[in-house]
N, C-alpha and C positions, 0 to 999 in steps of 0.2 A: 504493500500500500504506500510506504512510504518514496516509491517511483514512479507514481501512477501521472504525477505532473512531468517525467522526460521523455518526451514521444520518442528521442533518441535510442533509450532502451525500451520503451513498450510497445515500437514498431516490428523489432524480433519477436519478442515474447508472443506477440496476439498473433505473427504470423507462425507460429510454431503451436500454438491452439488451433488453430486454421488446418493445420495439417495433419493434426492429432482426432480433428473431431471428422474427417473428410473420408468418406467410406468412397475411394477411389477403386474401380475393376471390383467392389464387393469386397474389399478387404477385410472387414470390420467382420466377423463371423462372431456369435456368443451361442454357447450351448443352449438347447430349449430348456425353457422356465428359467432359463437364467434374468438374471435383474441387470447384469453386464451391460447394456446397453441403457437402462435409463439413470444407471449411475453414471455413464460417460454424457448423456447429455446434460443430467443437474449437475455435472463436475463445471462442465463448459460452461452452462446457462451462469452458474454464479461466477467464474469469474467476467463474464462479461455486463452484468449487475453490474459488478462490484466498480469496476475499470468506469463504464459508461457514466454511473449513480456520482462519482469522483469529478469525471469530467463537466457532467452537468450542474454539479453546484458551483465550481469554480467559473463557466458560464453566468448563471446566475448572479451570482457577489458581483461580477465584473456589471451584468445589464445593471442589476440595483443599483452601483455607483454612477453608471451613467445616468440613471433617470433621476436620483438624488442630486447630481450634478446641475440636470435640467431645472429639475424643481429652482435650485437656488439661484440659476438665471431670472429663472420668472419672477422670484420674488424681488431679486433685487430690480429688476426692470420697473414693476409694480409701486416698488418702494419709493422710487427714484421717480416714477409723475406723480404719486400723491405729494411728494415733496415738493414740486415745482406746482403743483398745485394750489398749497399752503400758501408758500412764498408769494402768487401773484395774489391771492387773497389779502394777504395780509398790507402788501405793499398798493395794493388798486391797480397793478399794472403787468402785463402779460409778462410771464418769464418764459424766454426759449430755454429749450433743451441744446444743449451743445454741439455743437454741429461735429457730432462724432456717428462715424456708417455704422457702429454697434452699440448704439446706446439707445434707450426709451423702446419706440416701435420699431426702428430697424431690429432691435434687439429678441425683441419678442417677438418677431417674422422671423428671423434666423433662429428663436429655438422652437416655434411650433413648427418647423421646416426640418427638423432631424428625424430619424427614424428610416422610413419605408422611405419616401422620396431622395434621402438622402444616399440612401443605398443602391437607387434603383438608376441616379444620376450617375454613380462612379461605376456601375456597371456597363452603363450605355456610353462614359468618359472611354473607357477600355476595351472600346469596339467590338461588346457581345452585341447581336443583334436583340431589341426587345420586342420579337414580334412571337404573338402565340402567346404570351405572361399574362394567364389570371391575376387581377387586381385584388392582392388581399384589405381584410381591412387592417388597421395599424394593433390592433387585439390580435392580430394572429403571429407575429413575431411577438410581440410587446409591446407595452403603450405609447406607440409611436415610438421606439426604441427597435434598431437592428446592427446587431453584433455579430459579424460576419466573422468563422472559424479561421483560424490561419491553415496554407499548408499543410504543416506536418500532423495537426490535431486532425484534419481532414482525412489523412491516409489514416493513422488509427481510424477514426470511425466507419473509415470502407473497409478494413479488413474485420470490424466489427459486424460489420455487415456480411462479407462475405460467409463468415463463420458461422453468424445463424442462418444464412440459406444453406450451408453444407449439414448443421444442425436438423435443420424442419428436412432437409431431401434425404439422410441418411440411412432411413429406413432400418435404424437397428434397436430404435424406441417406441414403442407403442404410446404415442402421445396424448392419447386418451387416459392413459392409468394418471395421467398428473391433477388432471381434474376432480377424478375420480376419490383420489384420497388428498384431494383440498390442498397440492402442494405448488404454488405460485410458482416456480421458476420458470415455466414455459410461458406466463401472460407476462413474469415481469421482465424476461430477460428482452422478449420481442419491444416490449413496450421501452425498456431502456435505449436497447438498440437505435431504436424508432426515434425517440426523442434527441438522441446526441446525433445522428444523423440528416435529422432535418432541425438543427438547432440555427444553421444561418438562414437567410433567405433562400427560396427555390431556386433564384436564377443564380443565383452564386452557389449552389452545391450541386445544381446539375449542369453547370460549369464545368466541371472537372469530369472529364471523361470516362475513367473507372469508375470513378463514384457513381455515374448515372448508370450505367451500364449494373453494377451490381444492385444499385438500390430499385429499381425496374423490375430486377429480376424477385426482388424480396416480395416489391408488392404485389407482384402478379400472383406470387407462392403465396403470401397470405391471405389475398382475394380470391384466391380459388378455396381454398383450406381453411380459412380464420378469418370468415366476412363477419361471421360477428365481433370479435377480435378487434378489427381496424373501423366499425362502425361505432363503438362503444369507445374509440379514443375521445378526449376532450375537446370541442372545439376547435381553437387557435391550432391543435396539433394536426386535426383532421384535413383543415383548410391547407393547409402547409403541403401534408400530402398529395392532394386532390391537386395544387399547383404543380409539383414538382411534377406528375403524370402529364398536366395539361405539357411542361415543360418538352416533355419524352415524346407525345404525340405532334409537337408541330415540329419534330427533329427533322431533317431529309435523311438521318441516318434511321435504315429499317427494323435493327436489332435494338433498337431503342423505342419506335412508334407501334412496333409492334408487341410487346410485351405490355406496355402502358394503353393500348386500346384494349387488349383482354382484357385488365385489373379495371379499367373502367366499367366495362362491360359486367361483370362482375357484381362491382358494388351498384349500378343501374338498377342491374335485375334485380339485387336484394332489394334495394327501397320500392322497386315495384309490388315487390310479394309482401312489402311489410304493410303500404298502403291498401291493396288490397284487402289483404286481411281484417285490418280496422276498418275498412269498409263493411265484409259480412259481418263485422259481429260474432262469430262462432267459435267452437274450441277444437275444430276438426284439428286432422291430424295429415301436415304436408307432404304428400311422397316426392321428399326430396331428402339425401341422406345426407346428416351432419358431417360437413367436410371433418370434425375433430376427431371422430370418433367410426371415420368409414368401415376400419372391420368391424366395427359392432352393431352396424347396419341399425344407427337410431337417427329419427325423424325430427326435424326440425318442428314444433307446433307453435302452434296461433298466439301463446303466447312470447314464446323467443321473438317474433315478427313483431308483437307490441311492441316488446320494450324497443326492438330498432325503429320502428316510428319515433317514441318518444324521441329517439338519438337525433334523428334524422331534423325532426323540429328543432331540435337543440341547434343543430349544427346549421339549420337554415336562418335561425334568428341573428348568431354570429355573424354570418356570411351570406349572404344573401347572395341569389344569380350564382351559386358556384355550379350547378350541374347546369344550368343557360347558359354558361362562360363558356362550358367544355362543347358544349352541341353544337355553339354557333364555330367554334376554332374545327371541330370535325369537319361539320357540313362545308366552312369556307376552304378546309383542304382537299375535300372527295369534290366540291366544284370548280374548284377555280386553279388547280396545278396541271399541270400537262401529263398528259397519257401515258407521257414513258415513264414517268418517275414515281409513278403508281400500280404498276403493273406488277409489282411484287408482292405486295400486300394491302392493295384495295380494299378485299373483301374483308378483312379484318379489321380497317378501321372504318367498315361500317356497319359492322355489327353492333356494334354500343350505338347505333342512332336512334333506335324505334324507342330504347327503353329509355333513354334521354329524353328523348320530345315525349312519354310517359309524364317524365319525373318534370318536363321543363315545358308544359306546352307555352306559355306566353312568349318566351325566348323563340320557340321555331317559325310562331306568328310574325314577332318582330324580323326574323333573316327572311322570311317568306317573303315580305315586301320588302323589303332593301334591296333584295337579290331581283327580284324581280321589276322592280324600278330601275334596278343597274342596267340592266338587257337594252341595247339599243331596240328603235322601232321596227326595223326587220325582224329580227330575233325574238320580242317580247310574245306576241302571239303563240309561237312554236314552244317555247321552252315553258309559258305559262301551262299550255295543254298537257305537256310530257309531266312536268312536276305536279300538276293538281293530281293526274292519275297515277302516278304512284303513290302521294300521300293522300289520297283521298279516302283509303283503308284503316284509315287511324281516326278521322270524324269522329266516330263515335266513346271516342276513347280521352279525348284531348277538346270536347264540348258537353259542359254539364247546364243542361237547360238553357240551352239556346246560346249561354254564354263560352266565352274561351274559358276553360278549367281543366283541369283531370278529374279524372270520371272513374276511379278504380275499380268501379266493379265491372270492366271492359279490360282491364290489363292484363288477367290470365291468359285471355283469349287471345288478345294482341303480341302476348310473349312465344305464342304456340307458332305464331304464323310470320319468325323472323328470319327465320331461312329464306322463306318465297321474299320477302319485305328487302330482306337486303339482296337476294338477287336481282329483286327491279331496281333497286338503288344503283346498286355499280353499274345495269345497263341504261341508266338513266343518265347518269356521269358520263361513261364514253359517249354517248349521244350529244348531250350539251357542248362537246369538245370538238365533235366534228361539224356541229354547223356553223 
């Protein structure tokens, strides 16, 4: 513990965990009934707890001191016109503020100006491009507070990352028994993992190239496996994540757009089935098998789906427009890039559209007319007729009494029929391309 602050030496360390926990060609074998395997992942899982839990309060002390630091701008800012304030009272005659660029309101424009915008200028200073970046709000880093990882903290936390995808793929832990007898290390090591890796901004951790590339591959494992898991994070962490994907999906790199449109897809569908649900009212029982617990072939029910509602409202009141953010960045990539540099992975990123405009229908209203306003006069007739008939399947799903809404007691039905949906999709994309 007491070198958990030199990435110097805990860049070996975690990559020799990395290699220890990595069931490469099946290496890892453990006799039957043995426990050998779920001692080697709660071995693992706590030291990456431990290492991550370390890193994120030293995070933390650092934002507090920044935001402490803020505070005391504003105050003195505050202090400093009530004071000229006084003075012109007292004297009958106007007192200027000193003709200095950081003082009074220059001053307090310059500190409610740090944080996210702050961040998101010195990333676009340094020629990332900012196009495809979900807009968080200033609550999802911090209160208006962003503290970007350095470097080498960075590589620790991809190899942290890497460790628990070699972890969850291993297949030598029945990951259900951890639940089973109430033993955290599998929520908390994902969750630690999770939090010191999206601890800076998205576009500065998917910035780094292994870093996206392995943190992609995490979400997609856990949105397939442990959608309840990454739905039942807090807020600010959630939004965080939901960017860094939008990040991965407007990539031109495909091993990157495409792992981050499953994971979307993914958690789509769940909030579909969770609204649904709260729509019947019932306590049926869903034939869909719990990613946690596949061999034990147990069924997710109506109330698991509740409480993701609940989540889901949590998460919408933080952040509003995040799953409208992500539909309008799909739909403007499956219509408006070129034919060849889609041809690898089309169909993939437009599977998560049907459940999107589900979860988002205002948003597909609002790109419905933009997009179709954009179309020159030649073109507008043609492209309005091809796009009304493919999405004219969803009507009834995305209008609740006459008005635009979700209608979930339509989205079972609508989830059933995304095969055919995104097939007219993609032939609907080449078509708008060639006229």
């Amino acid at each position: 513990a007491s070198w958990h602050d030199i990435n110097d030496v805990m860049i070996p360390l975690l990559k020799l965990l990395s290699e220890i926990v990595y069931n490469r060609g099946s290496r890892i074998i453990f006799p039957p009934l043995s426990v050998g395997g779920l001692v080697l992942f709660k071995e693992g899982a706590s030291v990456l707890i431990s290492y991550c839990e370390s890193q994120l309060k030293f995070i933390y002390q650092m934002r507090d001191k920044q935001g402490q630091s803020r505070d005391q701008m504003i105050a003195t800012t505050v202090n400093n016109e009530n004071t000229l304030r006084d003075l012109s009272m007292i004297t009958g005659t106007k007192v200027d503020a000193p003709n200095d660029p950081l003082s009074m309101t220059a001053l307090r424009e310059a500190v409610m100006a740090m944080g996210e915008e702050m961040g998101r200028e010195a990333e676009k200073s340094g020629g990332k491009e900012n196009s495809g970046v979900i807009e968080l709000a200033p609550g999802a880093v911090g209160i208006g507070i962003t503290l970007d990882i350095d470097t080498k903290l960075m590589k620790c936390a991809r190899i942290c990352v890497v460790c628990m995808n070699r972890m969850l793929g291993g297949r030598y832990a029945q990951l259900g028994t951890f639940e089973l007898y109430q033993d955290n290390c599998l929520v908390g090591s994902r969750r630690a993992v999770l939090e010191l890796a999206l601890a800076g901004s998205p576009t500065h951790v998917m910035s780094f190239p292994k870093m996206a590339r392995a943190l992609v591959i995490l979400l997609n494992l856990l949105a397939d496996k442990f959608i309840s898991g990454i739905v039942s994070l807090p807020s600010p962490l959630f939004a965080r994540l939901i960017a860094c994907l939008a990040e991965a999906v407007a990539s031109p790199v495909s091993t990157l757009s495409t792992p981050a449109a499953s994971a979307i897809e993914y958690i789509a569908i769940f909030r579909c089935k969770a609204a649904a649900a709260g729509a019947s009212n019932n306590q049926m029982t869903f034939p869909v098998l719990n990613p946690e617990h596949r061999t034990r072939g147990e069924r997710i029910k109506a109330n698991d789906l509740s409480d993701a509602g609940q989540y889901f409202a949590a998460h919408d009141t933080a952040q509003p427009n995040l799953f409208g953010d992500i539909l309008v960045l799909l739909l403007d990539k499956l219509m408006s890039t070129s034919g060849s540099s889609m041809t690898n992975n089309q169909w993939t990123l437009a599977r998560p559209v049907l459940p999107l405009i589900l979860c988002a229908a205002d948003a597909f209203v609002g790109f419905r007319s933009r997009f179709l306003n954009a179309q020159s006069p030649s073109r507008e007739p043609t492209v309005r007729k091809f796009f009304d008939k493919v999405f004219s399947m969803l009507t009834p799903a995305i209008t609740n009494n006459g008005a635009t809404g979700p209608n979930p007691v339509h989205f079972e039905a609508m989830l059933r029929m995304n095969d055919s949906f995104t097939k007219d999709l993609c032939s609907f994309c080449r078509e708008i391309r060639q006229l």
